[in-house]
C-alpha positions as CSV (number, residue, x, y, z in Angstrom):
1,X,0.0,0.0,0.0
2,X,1.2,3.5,-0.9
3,X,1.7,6.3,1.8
4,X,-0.7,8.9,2.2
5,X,-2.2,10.9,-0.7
6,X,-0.5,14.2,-2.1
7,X,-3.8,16.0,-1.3
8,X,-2.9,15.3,2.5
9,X,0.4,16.6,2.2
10,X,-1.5,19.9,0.2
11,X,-3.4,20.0,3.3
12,X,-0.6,20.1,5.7
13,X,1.2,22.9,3.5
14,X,-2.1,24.8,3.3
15,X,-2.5,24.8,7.5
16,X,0.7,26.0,7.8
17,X,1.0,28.4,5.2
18,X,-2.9,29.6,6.0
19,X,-3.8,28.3,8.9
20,X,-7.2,29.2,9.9
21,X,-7.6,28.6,13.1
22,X,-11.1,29.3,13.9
23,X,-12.8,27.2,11.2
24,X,-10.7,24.0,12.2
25,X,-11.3,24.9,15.9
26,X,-15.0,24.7,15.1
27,X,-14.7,21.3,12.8
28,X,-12.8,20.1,16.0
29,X,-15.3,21.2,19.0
30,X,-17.9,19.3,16.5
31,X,-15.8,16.0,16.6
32,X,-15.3,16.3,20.0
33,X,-18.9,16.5,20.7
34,X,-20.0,13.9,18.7
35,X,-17.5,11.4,19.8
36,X,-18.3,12.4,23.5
37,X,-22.1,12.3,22.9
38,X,-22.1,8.6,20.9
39,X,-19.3,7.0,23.4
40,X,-18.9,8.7,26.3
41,X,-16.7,11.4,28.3
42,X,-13.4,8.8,29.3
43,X,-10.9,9.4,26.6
44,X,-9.5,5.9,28.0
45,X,-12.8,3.9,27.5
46,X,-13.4,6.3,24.1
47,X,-11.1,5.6,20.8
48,X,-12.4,8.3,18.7
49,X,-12.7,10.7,21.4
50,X,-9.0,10.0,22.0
51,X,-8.0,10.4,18.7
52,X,-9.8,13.8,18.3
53,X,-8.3,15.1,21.8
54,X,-5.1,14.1,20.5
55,X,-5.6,16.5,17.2
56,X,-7.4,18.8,19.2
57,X,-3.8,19.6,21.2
58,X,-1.7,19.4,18.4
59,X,-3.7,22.2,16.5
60,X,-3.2,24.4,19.6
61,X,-7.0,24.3,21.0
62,X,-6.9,25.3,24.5
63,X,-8.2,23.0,27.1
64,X,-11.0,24.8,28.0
65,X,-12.5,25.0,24.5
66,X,-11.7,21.4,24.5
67,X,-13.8,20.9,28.2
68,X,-17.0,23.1,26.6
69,X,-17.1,20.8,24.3
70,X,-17.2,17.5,25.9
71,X,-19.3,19.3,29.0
72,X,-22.0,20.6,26.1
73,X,-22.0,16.6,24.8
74,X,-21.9,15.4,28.5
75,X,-25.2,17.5,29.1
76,X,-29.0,16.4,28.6
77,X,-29.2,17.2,25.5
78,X,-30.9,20.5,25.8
79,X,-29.4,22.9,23.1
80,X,-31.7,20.9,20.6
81,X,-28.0,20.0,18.4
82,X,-27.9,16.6,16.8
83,X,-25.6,15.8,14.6
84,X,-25.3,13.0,12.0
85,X,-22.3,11.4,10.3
86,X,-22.9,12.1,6.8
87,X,-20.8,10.4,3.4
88,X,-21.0,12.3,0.4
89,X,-19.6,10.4,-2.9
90,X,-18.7,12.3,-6.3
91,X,-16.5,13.1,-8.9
92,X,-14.3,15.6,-9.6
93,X,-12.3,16.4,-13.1
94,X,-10.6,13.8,-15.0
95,X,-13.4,11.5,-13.0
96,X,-11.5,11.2,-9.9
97,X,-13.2,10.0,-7.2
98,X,-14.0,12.1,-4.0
99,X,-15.3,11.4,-0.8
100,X,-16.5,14.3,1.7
101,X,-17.4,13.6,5.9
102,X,-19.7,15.7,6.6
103,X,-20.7,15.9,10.7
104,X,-24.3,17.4,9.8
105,X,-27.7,18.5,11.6
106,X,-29.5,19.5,8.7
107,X,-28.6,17.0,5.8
108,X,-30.8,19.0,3.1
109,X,-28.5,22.3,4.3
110,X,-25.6,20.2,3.6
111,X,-26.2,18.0,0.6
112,X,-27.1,21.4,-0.9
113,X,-23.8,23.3,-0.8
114,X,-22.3,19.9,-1.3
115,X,-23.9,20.0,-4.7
116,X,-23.4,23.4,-5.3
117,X,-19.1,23.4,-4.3
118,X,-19.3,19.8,-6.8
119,X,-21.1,21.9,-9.9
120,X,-19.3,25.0,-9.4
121,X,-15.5,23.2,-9.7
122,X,-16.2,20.9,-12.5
123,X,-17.5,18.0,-10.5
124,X,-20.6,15.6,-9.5
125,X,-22.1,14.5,-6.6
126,X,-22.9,10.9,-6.8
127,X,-25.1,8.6,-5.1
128,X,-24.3,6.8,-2.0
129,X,-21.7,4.0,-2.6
130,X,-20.7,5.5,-5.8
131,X,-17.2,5.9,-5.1
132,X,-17.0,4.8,-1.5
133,X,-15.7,1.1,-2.7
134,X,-12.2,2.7,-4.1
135,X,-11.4,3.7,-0.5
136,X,-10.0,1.7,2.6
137,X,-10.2,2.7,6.0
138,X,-6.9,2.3,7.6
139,X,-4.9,3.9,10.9
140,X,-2.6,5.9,9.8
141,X,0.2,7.2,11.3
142,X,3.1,10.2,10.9
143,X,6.2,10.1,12.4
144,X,8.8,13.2,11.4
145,X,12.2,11.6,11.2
146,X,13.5,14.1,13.1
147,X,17.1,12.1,13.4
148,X,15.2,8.7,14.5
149,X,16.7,5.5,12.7
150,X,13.7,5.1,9.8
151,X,14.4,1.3,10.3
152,X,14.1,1.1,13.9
153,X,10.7,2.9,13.6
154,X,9.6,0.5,11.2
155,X,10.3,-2.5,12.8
156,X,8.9,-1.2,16.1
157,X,6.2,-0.6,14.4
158,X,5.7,-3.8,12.8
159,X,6.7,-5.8,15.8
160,X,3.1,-3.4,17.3
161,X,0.4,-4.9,14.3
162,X,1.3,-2.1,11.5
163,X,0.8,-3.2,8.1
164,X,2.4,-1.1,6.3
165,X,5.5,1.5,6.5
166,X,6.7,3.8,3.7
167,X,9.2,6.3,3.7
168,X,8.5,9.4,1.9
169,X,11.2,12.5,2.1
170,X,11.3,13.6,6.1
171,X,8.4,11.0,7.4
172,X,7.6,8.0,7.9
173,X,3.5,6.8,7.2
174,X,2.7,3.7,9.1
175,X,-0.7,2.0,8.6
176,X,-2.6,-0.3,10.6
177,X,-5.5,-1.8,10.4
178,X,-8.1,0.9,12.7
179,X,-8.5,-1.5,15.9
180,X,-4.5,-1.9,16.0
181,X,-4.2,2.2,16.0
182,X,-4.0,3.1,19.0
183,X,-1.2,0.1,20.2
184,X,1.1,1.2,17.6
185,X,0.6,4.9,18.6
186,X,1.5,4.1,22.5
187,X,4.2,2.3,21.0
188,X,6.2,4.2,19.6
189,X,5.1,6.8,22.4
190,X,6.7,4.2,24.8
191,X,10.2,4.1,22.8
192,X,10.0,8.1,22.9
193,X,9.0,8.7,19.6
194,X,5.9,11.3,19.5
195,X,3.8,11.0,15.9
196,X,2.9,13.8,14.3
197,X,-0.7,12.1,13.3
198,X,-2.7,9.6,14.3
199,X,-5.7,8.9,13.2
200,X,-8.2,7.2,11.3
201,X,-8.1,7.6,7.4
202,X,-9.4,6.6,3.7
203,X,-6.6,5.8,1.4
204,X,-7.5,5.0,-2.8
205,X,-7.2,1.7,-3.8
206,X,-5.8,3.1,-7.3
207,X,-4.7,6.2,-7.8
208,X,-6.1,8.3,-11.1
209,X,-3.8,10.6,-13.3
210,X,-4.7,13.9,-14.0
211,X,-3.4,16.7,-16.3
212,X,-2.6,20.1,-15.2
213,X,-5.6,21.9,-16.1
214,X,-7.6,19.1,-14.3
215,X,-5.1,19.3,-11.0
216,X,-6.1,23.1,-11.2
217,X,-9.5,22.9,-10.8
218,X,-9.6,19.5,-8.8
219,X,-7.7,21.0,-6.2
220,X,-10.7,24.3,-6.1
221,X,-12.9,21.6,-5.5
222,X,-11.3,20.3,-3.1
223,X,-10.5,23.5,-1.2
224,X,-14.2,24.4,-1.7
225,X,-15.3,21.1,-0.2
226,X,-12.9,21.4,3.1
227,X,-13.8,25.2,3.4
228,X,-17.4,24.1,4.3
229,X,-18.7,24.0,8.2
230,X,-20.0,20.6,8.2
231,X,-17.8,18.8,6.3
232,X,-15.0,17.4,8.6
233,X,-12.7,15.4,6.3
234,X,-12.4,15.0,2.3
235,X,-10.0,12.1,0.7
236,X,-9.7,11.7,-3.2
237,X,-7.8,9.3,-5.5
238,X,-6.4,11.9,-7.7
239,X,-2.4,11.8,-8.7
240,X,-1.9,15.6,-9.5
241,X,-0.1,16.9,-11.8
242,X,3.0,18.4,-10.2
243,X,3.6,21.4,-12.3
244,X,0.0,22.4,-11.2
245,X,0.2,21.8,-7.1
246,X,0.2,24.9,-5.2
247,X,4.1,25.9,-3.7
């Protein structure tokens, strides 16, 4: 299996180069409150309230944004919010396949603007399933080299249930299957080696080519699709053109 996707390193460039802080903030107090509201307030007994804590610190958010949160989801109920784990499926140009998260409490709301980002940047939204098969869900995991021995990692790694380990430029992307992600994360926590992800992902089966032109507007679609409220995560199968990524 191939590491993760150039969009996710066009990602990571874009939050550092334009990081804007209160819209990810938002995406994360929503994550947060979900996973406390579907599996409880213990981070210990909670994986994906874990994982989004875990994100939650690395992108800066202070710890009492991060209490609101799981208080608000920890309450009766009475603010009337409930949101909904949405997937939206479509395709973008060149007929690369996309897939949007959406965390949602007004599905008509968000299936509109959905539409609307797809149609304006050369896409189509699809029906459900439609390009949801060309994905798997995997733990990932990112580990800066940072002067660590990129064999050592891997094998300790390994030796914890990853699958997989690539090393691309300064990183190294371990994958795991999602139950075995957080005993390779303590892992390599244990041997002192602090990840810069961790997380649950979709990685394409097959990646799709696409010219410049294509990479240019795929990418706006893209951008469009992350820039919305609701939608929490967005994974593609395109292979950009180079000459056409964003420095």
């Amino acid at each position: 299996m191939a590491g993760h996707s150039k969009w996710a390193q066009i990602k990571r460039q874009k939050a550092a180069n334009d990081y804007k802080k209160g819209a990810i903030f938002s995406k994360l107090s929503r994550e947060i409150y979900v996973a406390a509201r579907e599996g409880g307030p213990n981070p210990d007994a909670n994986v994906r309230l874990r994982m989004a804590l875990e994100r939650a610190k690395r992108e800066g958010m202070t710890g009492d944004t991060i209490e609101r949160a799981i208080a608000k989801a920890s309450g009766a109920g009475t603010d009337g919010e409930s949101y909904q784990t949405v997937f939206y499926e479509g395709y973008g140009p060149g007929g690369v396949a996309i897939m949007a998260i959406a965390l949602t409490d007004n599905r008509n709301r968000t299936a509109a603007e959905i539409r609307h980002a797809f149609s304006r940047h050369g896409g189509a939204l699809g029906e459900t399933g439609s390009v949801g098969w060309q994905f798997d869900t995997v733990g990932q995991i990112i580990v800066p080299l940072n002067g660590h021995d990129a064999d050592e990692i891997a094998l300790l790694a390994i030796d914890a249930g990853a699958t997989d380990v690539v090393t691309e430029e300064d990183e190294i992307i371990i994958t795991t299957e999602p139950s075995d992600l957080s005993a390779v994360t303590e892992a390599l926590r244990g041997s002192g080696i602090e990840p810069a992800e961790s997380g649950i992902t979709r990685v394409a089966q097959n990646m799709v080519e696409i010219d410049a032109a294509q990479t240019a507007t795929a990418i706006k679609l893209l951008d469009a699709l992350e820039d919305l409220d609701d939608i929490q995560e967005v994974f593609t199968n395109a292979s950009f053109a180079e000459s056409a990524v964003p420095a």
